[in-house]
C-alpha positions in Angstrom: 67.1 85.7 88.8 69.2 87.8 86.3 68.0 91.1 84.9 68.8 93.3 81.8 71.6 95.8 82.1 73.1 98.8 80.4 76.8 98.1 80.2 79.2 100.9 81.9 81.4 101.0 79.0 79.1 101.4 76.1 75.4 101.1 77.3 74.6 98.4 75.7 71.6 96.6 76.8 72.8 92.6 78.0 71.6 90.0 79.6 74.6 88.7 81.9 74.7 85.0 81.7 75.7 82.4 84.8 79.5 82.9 85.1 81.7 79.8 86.6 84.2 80.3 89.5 87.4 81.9 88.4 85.4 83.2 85.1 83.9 86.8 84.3 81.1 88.2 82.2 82.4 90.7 79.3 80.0 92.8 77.3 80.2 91.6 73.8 80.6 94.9 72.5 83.2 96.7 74.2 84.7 94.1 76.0 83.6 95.7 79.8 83.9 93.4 82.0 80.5 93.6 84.1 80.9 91.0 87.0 83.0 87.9 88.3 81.3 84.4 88.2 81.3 82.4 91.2 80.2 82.9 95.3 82.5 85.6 96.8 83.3 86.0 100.6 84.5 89.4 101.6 86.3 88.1 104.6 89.3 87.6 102.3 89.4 91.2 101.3 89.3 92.1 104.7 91.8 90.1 105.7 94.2 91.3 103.3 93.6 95.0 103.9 94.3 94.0 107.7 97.2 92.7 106.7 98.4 95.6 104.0 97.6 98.1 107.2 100.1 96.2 109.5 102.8 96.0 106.9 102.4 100.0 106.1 103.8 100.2 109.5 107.5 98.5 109.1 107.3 99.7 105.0 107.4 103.7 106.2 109.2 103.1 109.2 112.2 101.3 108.9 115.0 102.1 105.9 114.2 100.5 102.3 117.5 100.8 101.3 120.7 102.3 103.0 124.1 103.8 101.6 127.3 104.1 102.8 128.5 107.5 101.7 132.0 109.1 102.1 132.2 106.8 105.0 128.5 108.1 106.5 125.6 105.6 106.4 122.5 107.4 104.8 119.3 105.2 105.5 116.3 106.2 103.0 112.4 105.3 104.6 109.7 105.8 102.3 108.6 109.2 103.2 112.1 110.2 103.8 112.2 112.0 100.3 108.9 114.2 100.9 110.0 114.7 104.2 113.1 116.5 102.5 111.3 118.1 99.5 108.1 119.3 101.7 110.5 122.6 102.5 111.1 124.1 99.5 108.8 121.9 97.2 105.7 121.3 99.0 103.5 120.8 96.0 105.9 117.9 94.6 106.1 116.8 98.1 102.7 116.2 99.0 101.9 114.7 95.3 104.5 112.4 96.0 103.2 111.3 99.9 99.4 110.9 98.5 100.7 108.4 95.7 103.0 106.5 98.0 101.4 106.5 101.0 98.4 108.4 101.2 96.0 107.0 98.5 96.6 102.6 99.8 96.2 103.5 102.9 92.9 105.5 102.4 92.0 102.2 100.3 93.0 99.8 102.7 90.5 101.6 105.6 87.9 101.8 102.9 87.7 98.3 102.7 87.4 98.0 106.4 84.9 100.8 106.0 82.7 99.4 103.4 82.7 96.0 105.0 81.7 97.8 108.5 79.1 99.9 106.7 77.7 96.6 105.3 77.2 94.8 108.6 76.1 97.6 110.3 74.1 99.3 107.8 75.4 102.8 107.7 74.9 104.2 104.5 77.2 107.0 104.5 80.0 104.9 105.0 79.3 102.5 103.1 78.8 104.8 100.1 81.7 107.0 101.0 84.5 103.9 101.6 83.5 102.1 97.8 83.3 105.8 96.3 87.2 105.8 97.7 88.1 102.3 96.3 86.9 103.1 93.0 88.7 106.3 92.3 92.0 105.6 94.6 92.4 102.4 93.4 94.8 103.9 90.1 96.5 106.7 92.3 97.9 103.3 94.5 101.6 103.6 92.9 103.6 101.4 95.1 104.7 99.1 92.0 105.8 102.5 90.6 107.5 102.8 93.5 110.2 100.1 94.0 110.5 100.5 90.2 111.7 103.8 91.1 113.7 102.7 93.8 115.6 100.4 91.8 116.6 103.2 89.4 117.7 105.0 92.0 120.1 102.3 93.7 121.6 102.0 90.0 122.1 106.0 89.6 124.1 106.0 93.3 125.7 102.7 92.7 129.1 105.0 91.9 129.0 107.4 94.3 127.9 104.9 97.4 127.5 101.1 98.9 124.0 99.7 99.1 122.7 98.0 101.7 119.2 96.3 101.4 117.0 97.5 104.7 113.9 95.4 106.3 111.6 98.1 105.1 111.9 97.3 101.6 110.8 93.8 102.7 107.8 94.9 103.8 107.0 97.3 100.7 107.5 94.2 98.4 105.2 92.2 100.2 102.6 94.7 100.9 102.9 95.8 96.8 102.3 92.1 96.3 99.0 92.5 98.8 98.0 95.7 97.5 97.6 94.4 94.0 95.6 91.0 95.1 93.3 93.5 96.9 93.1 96.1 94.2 92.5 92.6 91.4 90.3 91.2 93.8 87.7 94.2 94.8 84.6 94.8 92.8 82.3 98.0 93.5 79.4 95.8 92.0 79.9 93.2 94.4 79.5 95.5 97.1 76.4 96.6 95.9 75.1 93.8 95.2 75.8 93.2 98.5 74.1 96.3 100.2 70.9 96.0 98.3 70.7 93.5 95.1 69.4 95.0 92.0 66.5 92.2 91.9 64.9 94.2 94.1 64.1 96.6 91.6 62.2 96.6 88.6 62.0 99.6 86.4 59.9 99.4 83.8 62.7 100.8 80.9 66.6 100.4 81.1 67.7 103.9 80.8 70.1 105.1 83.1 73.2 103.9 84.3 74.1 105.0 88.0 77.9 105.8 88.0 77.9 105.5 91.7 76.5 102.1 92.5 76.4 100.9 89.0 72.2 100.2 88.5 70.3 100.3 85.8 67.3 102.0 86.3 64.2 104.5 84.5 65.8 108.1 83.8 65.0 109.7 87.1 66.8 112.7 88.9 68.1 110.5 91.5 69.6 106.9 91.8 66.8 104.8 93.5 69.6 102.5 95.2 72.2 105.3 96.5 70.3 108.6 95.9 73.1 110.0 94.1 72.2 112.3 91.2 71.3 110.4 87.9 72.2 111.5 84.4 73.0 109.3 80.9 76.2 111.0 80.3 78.7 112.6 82.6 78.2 116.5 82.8 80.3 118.3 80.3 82.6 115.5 80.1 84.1 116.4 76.9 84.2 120.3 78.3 86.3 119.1 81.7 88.3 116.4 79.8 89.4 119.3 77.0 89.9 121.9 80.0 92.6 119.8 81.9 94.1 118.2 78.3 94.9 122.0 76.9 96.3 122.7 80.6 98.3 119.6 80.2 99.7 120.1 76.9 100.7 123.8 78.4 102.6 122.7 81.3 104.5 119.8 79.2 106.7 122.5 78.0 108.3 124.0 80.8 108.5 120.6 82.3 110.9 119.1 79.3 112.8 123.3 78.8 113.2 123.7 82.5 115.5 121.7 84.8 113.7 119.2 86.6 117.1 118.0 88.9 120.0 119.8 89.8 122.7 118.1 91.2 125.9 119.2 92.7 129.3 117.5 92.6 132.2 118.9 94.3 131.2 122.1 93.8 130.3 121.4 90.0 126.5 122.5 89.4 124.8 120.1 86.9 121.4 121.3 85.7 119.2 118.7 84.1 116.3 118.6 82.1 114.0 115.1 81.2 116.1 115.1 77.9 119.5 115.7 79.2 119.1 113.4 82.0 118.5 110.6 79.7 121.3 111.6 77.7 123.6 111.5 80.5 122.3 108.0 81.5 122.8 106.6 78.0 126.5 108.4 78.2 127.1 106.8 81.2 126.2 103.0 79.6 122.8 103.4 81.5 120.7 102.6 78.4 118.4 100.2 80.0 117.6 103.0 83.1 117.9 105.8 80.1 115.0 103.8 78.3 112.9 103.9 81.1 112.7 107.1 82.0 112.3 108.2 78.1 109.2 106.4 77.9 107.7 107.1 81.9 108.7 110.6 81.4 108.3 111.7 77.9 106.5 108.9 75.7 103.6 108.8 78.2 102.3 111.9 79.1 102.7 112.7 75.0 100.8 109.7 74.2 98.1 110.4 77.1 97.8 114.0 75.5 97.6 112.6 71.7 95.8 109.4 72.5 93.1 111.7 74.5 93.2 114.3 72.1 92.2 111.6 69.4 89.6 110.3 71.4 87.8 113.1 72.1 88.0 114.8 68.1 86.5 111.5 66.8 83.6 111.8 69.2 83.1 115.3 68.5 83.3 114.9 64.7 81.5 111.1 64.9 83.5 108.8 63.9 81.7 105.5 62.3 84.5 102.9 62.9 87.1 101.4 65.0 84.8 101.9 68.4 86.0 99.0 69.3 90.3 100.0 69.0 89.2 103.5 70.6 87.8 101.5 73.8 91.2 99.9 74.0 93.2 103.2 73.6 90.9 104.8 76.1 91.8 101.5 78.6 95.9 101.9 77.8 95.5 105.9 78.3 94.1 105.0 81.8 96.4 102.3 82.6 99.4 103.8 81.8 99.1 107.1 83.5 100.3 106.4 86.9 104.1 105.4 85.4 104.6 108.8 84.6 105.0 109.3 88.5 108.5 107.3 88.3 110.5 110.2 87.8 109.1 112.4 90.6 110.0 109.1 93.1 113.2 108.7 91.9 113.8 112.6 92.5 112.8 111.9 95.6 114.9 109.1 96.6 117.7 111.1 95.5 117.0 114.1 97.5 117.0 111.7 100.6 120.1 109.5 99.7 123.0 112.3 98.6 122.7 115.4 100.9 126.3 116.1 101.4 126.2 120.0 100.7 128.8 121.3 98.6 130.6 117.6 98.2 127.6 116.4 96.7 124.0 117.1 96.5 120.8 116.9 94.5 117.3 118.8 94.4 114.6 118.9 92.1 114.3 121.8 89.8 111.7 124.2 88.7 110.6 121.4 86.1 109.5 118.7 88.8 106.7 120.9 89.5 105.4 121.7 85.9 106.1 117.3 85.5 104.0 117.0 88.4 101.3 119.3 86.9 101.6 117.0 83.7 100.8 113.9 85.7 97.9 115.0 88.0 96.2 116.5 85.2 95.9 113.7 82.3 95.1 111.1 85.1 92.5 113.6 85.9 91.3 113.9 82.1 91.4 110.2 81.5 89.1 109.8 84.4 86.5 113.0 83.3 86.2 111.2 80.3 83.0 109.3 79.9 83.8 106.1 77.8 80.3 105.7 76.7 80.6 108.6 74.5 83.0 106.9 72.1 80.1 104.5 71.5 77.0 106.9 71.0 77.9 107.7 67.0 78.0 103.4 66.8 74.5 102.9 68.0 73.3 105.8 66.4 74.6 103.8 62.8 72.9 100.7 63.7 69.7 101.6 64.7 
């Protein structure tokens, strides 16, 4: 038997209808999606996270790609490049290893975790492994990745030969895995799964638990997973303001200050984001050039404005377009991880032309104020609480 819900992207109050295999159930307000029709076996999850945790294994080990450099062969692993930056740029460095390596592999155990939680009943871990799968899920960037790498094989393509290594094999496959897992998982379905919501009754449809996702009376505490209940997040607009005015701060030194350096027979060659797509255009790059404009400049201005907007037509309570704010708020989320491809490709450079004096490249003092960028709008798009957008619209139809 299906109950009433408050949806988790507006709060609207639905009835969820009987959804087929291979269909979902959207809220017909805001378009959330609120569950996945059909009977689901988490043996196939678990299976695939197996699998994703034996491919990690040849993916960081063995070379992606190798080059052939004034007559040296230069292999380039995945954590080869924070390996190299972790010296003098440990910050970049480990930002770099918990996108890339770090934040899949903690999802991949938390799959095994909330599955072992489930048959064994331990709470705890249970709670603690879907907490991890729901906010690691976007900081996953392997796609990013091999985008990244890609850009860098066609920046060395003059200097060096390319040879394909088994590792990048693996990463391909396991990006491939990684994003049936990451489609596939659904918090509520785990849930569901650890104690269904029929079981409960409340009286009034109040409060919607962030944590497990039940709706439930307005109490101090979640009765499913006992984490603290409120109806909006705690000074969301506060936090999401906080680390957008930081943002916007650090955006400048990261576009004025160099953000590679790179050294050719004795030449010193300081780049900024600008310059360095210059230089890529000049050197019949455009496609390459285009990318990085829009992953390294277009994006984290458009997070900043499209957050900005969002949170100055809650504030001064806008009546229309809810509906085309919900979708901007969805992009901004989505599109935040991208911004990371500059920081990899740094990094793959670092690894690929150490050659002292003859030739050599290292981030500059910009990478670091970029990496500040990135960290904090992903960090405001998540403090945001979407059902804010939609308070001034039920307010006008009461």
């Amino acid at each position: 038997m299906s109950m009433a819900r408050l949806c988790p992207g507006c709060d609207l109050p639905v009835m969820p209808q009987v959804a087929l295999q291979g269909q979902s159930a959207y809220c017909p307000r805001c378009n959330t999606r609120l569950y996945r029709g059909g009977h689901f076996h988490f043996t196939g999850e678990l299976a695939i996270a197996l699998t994703c945790l034996i491919l990690f294994i040849p993916a960081h080990v063995f070379p992606l790609i190798t080059i052939r450099l004034f007559g040296v062969m230069i292999p380039a692993s995945l954590p080869s490049g924070t390996i190299t930056l972790a010296s003098n740029f440990p910050a970049v460095a480990v930002l770099i290893l918990f996108c890339s390596t770090i934040a899949p592999l903690l999802v991949c155990l938390s799959v095994l975790g909330a599955q072992a939680g489930l048959k064994f009943r331990r709470f705890k871990l249970f709670r603690t492994s879907v907490w991890i799968i729901e906010h690691l899920k976007y900081w996953a960037m392997f796609d990013v990745f091999l985008v990244s790498l890609a850009i860098s094989c066609f920046k060395v393509q003059d200097y060096a030969d390319i040879y394909v290594g088994p590792g990048l094999y693996s990463l391909i496959l396991l990006q491939v895995l990684m994003s049936l897992l990451i489609t596939r998982i659904s918090v509520n379905r785990y849930w569901e799964a650890w104690q269904p919501e029929t079981e409960h009754k409340p009286n009034e449809l109040k409060a919607h638990c962030h944590t497990c996702h039940l709706t439930q009376a307005h109490t101090d505490t979640c009765v499913r997973c006992a984490s603290p209940l409120y109806l909006r997040m705690p000074h969301s607009i506060q936090k999401t303001w906080a680390l957008l005015i930081a943002a916007t701060v650090f955006i400048f030194p990261a576009n004025l200050f160099p953000i590679s350096i790179f050294l050719n027979n004795g030449k010193r060659v300081e780049d900024t984001i600008f310059s360095g797509v210059a230089t890529l255009v000049k050197t019949d790059m455009t496609g390459i050039a285009i990318i990085i404009f829009i992953a390294s400049i277009v994006v984290p201005v458009a997070k900043i404005l499209g957050l900005a907007y969002l949170l100055l037509a809650i504030q001064f309570k806008r009546k229309i377009n809810h509906l085309h704010r919900m979708k901007l708020y969805r992009v901004v989320q989505w599109i935040g991880k991208w911004s990371m491809m500059d920081l990899f490709v740094i990094s793959l450079m670092v690894a690929l032309i150490d050659r002292d004096q003859l030739l050599d490249f290292t981030p500059g003092p910009g990478a670091i104020a970029f990496g500040v960028v990135v960290v904090l709008t992903m960090l405001a798009a998540e403090s945001l609480d979407s059902r804010l957008i939609w308070d001034n619209y039920e307010q006008r139809t009461k």
